[in-house]
DSSP file (Angstrom, degrees, kcal/mol; ACC not computed):
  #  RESIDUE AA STRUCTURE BP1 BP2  ACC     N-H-->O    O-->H-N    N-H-->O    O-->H-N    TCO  KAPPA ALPHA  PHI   PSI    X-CA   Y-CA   Z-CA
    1    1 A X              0   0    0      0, 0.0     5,-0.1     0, 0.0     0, 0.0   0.000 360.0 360.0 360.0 124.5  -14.2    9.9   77.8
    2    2 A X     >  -     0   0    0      1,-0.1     4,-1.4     4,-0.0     5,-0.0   0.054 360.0-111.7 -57.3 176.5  -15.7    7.1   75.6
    3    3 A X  H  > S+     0   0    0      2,-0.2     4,-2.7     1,-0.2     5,-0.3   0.900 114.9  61.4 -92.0 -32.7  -13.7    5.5   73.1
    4    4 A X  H  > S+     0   0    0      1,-0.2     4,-0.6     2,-0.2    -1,-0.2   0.876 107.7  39.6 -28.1 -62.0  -15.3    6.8   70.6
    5    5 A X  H  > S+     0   0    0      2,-0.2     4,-0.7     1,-0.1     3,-0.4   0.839 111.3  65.6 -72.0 -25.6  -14.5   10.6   71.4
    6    6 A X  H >X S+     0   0    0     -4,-1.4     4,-2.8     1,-0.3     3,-0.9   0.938 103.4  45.3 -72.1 -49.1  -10.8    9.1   72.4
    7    7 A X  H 3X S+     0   0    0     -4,-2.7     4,-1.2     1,-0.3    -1,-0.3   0.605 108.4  55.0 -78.3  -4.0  -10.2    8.1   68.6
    8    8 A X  H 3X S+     0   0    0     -4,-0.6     4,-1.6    -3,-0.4    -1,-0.3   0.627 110.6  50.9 -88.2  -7.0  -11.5   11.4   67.2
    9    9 A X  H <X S+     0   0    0     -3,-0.9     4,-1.6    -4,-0.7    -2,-0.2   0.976 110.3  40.6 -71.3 -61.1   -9.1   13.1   69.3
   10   10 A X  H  X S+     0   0    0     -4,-2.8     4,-1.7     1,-0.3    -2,-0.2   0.725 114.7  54.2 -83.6 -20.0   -6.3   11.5   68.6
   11   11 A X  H >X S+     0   0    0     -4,-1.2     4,-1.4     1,-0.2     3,-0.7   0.976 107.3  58.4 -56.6 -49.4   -7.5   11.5   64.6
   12   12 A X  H 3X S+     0   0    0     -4,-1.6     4,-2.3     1,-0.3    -2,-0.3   0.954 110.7  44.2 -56.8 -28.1   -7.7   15.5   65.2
   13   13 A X  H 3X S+     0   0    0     -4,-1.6     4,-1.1     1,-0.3    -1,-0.3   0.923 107.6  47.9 -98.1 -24.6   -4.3   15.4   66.2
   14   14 A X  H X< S+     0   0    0     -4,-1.7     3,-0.7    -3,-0.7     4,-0.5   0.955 116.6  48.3 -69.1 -60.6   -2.7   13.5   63.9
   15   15 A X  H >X S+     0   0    0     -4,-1.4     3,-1.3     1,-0.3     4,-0.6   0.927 108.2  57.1 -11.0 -74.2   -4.5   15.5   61.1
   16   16 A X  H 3< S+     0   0    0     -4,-2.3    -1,-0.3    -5,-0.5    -2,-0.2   0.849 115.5  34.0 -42.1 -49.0   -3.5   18.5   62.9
   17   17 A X  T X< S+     0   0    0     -4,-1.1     3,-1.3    -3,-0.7    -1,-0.2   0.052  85.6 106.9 -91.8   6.6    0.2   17.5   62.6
   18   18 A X  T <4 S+     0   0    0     -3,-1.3     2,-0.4    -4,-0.5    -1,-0.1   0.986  82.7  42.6 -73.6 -67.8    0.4   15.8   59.3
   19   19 A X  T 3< S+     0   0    0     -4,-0.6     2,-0.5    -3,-0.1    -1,-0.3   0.194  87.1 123.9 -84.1  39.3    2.2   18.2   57.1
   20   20 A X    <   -     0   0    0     -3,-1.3     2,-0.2    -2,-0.4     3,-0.0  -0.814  68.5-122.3 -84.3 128.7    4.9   19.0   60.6
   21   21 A X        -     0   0    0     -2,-0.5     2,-0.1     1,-0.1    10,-0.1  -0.495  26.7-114.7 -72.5 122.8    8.5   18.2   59.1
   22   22 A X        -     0   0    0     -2,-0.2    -1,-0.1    10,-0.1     9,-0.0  -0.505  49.8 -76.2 -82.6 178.6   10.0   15.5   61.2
   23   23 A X        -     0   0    0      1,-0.1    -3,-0.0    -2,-0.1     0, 0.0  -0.019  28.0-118.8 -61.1-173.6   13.2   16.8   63.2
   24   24 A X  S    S+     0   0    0      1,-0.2    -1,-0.1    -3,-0.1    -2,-0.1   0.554 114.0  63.7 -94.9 -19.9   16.4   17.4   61.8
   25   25 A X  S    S+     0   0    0      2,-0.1     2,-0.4     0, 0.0    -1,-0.2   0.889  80.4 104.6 -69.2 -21.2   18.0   14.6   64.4
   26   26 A X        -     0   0    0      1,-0.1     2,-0.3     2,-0.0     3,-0.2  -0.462  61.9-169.2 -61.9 117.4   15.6   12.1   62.4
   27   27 A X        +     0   0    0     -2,-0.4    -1,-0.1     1,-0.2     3,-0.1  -0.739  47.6   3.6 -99.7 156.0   18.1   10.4   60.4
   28   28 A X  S    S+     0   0    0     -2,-0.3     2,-0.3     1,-0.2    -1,-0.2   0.943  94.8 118.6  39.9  71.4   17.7    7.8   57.2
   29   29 A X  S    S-     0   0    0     -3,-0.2     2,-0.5     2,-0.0    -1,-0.2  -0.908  75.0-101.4-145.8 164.3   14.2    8.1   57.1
   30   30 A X        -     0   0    0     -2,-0.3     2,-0.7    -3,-0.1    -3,-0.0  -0.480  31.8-145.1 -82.9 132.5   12.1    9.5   54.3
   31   31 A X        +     0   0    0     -2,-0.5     2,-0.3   -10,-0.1   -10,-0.1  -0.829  54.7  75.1 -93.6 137.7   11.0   13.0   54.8
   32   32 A X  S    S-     0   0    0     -2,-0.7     2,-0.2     0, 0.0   -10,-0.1  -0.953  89.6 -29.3 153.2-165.5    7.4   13.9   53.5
   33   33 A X        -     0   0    0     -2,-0.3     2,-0.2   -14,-0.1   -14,-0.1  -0.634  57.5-136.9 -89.7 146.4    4.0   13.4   54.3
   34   34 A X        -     0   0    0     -2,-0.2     2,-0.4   -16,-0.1    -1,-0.0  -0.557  18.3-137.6-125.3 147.9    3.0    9.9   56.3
   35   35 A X        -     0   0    0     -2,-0.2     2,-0.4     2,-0.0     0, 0.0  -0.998   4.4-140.8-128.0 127.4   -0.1    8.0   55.3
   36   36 A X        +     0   0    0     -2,-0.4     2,-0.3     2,-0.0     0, 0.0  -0.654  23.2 174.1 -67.0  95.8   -2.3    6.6   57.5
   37   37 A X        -     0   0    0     -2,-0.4     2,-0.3     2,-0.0    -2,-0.0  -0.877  26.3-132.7-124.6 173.5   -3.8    3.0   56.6
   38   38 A X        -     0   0    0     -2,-0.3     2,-0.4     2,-0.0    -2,-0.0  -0.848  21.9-162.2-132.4 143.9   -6.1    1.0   59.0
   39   39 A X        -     0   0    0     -2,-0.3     2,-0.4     2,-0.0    -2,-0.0  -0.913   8.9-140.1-135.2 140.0   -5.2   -2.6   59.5
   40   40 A X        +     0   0    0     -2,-0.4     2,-0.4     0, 0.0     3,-0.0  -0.936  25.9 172.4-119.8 136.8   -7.5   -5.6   61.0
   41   41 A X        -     0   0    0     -2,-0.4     5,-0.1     3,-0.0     3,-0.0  -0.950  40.0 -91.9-136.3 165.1   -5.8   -7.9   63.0
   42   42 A X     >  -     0   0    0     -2,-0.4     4,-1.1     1,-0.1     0, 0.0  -0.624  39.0-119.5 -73.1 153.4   -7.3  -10.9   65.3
   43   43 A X  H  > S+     0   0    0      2,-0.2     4,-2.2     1,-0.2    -1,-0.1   0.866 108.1  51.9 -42.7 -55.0   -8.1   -9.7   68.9
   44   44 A X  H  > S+     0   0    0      1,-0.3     4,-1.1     2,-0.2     3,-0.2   0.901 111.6  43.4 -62.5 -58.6   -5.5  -12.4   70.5
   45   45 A X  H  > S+     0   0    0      1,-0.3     4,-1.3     2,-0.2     3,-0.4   0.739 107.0  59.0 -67.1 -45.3   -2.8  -11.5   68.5
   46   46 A X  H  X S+     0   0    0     -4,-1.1     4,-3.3     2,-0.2    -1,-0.3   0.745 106.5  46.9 -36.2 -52.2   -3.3   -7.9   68.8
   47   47 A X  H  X S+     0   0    0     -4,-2.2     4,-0.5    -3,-0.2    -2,-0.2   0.862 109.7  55.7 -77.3 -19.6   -3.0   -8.0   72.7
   48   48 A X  H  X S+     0   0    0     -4,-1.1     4,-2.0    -3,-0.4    -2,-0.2   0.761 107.3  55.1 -78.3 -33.7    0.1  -10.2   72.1
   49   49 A X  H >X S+     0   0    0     -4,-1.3     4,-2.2     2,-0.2     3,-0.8   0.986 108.0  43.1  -1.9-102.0    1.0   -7.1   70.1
   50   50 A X  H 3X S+     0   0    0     -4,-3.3     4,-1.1     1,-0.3    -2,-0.2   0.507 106.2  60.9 -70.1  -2.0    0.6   -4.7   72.7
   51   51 A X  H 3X S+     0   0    0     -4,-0.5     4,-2.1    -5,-0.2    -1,-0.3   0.791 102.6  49.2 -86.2 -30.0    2.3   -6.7   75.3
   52   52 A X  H <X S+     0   0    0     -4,-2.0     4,-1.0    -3,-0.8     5,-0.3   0.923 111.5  57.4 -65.7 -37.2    5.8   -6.8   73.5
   53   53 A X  H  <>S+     0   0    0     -4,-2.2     5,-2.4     2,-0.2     3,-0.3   0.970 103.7  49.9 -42.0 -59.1    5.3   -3.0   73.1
   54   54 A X  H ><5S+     0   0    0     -4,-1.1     3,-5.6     3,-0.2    -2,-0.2   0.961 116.1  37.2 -51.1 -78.5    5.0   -2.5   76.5
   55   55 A X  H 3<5S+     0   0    0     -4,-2.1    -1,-0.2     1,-0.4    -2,-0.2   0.616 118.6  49.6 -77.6  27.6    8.2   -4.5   77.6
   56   56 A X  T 3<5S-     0   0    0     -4,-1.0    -1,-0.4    -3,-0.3    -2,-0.2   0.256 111.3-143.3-115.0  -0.7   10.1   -3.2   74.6
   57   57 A X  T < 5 +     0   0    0     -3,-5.6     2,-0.2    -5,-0.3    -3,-0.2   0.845  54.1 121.9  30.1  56.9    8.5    0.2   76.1
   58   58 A X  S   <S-     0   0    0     -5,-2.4    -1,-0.1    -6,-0.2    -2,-0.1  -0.767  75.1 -81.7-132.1-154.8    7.8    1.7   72.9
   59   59 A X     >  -     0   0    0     -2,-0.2     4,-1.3     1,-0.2     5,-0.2  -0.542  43.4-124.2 -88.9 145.3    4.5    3.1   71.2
   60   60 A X  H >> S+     0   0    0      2,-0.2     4,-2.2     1,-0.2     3,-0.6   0.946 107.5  50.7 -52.1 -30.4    2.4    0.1   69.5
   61   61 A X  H 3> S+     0   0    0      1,-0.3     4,-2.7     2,-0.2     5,-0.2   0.899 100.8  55.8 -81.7 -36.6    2.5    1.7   66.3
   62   62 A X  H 3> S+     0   0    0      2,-0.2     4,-0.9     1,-0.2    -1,-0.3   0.875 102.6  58.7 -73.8 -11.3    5.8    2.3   66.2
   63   63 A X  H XX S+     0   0    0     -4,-1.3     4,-3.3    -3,-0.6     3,-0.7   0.955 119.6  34.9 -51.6 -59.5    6.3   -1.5   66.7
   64   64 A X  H 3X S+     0   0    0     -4,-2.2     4,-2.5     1,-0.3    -2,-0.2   0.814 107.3  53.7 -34.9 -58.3    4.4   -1.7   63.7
   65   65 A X  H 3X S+     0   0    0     -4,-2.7     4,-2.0    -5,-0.2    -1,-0.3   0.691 113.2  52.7 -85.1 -27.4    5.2    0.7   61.8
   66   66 A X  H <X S+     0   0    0     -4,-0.9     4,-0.7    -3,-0.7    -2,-0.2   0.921 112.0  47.0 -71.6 -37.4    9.3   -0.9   62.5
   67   67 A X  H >X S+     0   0    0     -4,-3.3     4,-2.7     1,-0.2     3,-0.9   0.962 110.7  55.2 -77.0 -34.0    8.1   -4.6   61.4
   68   68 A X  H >X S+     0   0    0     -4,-2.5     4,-1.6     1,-0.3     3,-0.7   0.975 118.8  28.6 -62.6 -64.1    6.4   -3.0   58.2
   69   69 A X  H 3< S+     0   0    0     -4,-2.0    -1,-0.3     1,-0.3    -2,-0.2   0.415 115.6  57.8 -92.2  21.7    9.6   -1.1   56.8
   70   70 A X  H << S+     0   0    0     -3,-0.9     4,-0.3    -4,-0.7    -1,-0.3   0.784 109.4  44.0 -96.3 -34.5   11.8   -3.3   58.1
   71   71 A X  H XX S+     0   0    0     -4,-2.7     3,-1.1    -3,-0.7     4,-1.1   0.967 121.7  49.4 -54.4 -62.2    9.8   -6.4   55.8
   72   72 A X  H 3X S+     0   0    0     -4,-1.6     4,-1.9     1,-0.3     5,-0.2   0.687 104.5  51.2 -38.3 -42.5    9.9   -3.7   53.1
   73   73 A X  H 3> S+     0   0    0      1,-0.3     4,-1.0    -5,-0.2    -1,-0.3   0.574 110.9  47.3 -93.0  -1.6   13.1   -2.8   53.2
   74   74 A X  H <4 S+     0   0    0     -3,-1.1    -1,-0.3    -4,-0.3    -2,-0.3   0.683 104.0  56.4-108.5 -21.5   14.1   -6.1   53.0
   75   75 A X  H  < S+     0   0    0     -4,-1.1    -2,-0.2     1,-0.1    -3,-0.2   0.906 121.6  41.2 -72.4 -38.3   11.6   -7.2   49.6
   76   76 A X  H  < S+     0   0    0     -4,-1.9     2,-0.3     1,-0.1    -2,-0.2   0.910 114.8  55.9 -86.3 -26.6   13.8   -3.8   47.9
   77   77 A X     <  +     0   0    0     -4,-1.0    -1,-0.1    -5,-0.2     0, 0.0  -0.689  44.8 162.7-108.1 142.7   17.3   -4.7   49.4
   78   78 A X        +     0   0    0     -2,-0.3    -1,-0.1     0, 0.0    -4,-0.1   0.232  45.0 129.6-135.3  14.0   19.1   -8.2   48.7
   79   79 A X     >  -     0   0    0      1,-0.1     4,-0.8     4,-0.0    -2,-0.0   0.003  66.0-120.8 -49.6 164.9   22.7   -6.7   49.9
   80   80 A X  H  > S+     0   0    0      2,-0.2     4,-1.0     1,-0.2    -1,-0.1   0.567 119.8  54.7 -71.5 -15.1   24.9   -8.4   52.6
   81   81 A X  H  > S+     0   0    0      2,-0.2     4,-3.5     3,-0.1     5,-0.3   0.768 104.1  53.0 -79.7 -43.0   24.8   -5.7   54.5
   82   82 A X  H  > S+     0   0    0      2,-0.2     4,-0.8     1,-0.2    -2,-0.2   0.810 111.9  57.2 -61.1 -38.4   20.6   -6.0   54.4
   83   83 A X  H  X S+     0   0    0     -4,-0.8     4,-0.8     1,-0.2    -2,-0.2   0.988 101.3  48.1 -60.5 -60.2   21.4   -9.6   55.5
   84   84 A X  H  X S+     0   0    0     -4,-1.0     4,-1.1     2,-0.2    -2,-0.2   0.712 112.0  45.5 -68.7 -18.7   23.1   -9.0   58.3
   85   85 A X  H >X>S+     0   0    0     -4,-3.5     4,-2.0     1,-0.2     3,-1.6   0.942 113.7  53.2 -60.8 -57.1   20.6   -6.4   60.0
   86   86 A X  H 3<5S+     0   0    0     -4,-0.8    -2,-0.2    -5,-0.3    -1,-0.2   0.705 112.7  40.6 -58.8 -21.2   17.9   -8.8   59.0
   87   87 A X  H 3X5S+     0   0    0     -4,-0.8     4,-0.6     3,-0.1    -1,-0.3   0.677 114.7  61.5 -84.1 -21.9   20.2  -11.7   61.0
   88   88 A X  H <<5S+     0   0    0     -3,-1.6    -2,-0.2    -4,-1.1    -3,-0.1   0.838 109.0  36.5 -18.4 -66.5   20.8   -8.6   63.9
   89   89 A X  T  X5S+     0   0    0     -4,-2.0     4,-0.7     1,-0.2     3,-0.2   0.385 115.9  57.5-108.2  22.2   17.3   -8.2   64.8
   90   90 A X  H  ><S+     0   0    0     -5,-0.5     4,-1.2     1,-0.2    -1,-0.2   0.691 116.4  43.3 -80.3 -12.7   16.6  -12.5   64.3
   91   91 A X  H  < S+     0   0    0     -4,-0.6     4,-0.3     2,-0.2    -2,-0.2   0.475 106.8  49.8 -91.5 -11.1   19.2  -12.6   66.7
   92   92 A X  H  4 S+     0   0    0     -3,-0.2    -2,-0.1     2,-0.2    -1,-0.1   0.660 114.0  53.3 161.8 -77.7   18.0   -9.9   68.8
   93   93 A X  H >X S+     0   0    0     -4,-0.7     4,-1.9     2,-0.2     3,-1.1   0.802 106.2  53.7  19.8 -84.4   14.5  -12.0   68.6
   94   94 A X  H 3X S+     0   0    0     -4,-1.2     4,-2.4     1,-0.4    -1,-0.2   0.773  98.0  59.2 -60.2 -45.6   16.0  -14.9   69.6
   95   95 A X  H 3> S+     0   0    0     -4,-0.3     4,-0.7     2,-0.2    -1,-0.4   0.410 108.5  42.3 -90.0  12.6   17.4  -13.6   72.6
   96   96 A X  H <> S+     0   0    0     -3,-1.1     4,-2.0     2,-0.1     5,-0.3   0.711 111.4  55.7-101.7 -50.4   13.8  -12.4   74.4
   97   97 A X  H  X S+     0   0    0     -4,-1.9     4,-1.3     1,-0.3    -2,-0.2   0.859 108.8  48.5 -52.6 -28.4   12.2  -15.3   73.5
   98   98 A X  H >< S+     0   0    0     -4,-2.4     3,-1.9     1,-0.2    -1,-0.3   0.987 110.2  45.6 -67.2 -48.1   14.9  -16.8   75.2
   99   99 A X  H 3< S+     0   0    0     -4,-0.7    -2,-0.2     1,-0.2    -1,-0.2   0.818 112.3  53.9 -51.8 -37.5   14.7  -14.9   78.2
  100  100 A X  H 3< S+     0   0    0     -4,-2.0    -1,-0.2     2,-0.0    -2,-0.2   0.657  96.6 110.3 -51.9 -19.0   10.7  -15.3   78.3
  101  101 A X    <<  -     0   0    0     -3,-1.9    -3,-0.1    -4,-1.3    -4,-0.0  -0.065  68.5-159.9 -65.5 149.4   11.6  -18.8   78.1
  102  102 A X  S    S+     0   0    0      2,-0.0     2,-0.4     0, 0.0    -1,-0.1   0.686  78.0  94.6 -96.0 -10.8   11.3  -21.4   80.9
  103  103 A X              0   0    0      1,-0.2    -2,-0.1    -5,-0.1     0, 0.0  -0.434 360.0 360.0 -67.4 145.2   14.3  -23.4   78.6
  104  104 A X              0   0    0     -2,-0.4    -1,-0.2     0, 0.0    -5,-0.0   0.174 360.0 360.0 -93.1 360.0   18.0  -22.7   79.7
């Protein structure tokens, strides 16, 4: 299958599925209809991307889609509690780069 036909599939399907309710286990997320925006990113960066996805084994877009409302959530919230997730996942951060690291 070209790539071409590969992304009209997976636009049919997303289409197809747009107004599907997420489950009831999804908690603290907004329920409603999801919008789609297309994003350019440099090649390099992009593959750098999809290689933390991989050993974080989750979808790229939901990588994405985490750093976008997690930056968001953090321009609406200036709590202490919004401080300490946001020091959570620098910490969190810290500790794969370390392990990718060749520093002890």
């Amino acid at each position: 299958m070209s790539v071409k036909h590969e992304v009209a599939a997976v636009q049919a399907e997303s289409e197809a599925s747009r107004e599907t309710p997420l489950p009831e286990h999804v908690h603290g997320r907004r329920r409603g209809r999801s919008v789609v925006q297309s994003v350019r990113l440099p090649e390099a960066e992009f593959a750098d991307i999809e290689r933390l996805a991989a050993e974080l084994d989750v979808p790229v877009s939901a990588l994405i889609r985490g750093w976008v409302l997690a930056g968001l959530a953090d321009e609406r919230s200036t709590s202490l509690r919004s401080a300490i997730e946001r020091l959570a996942g620098d910490a969190d951060r810290l500790r794969r780069l370390a392990a990718n690291s060749d520093v002890a």
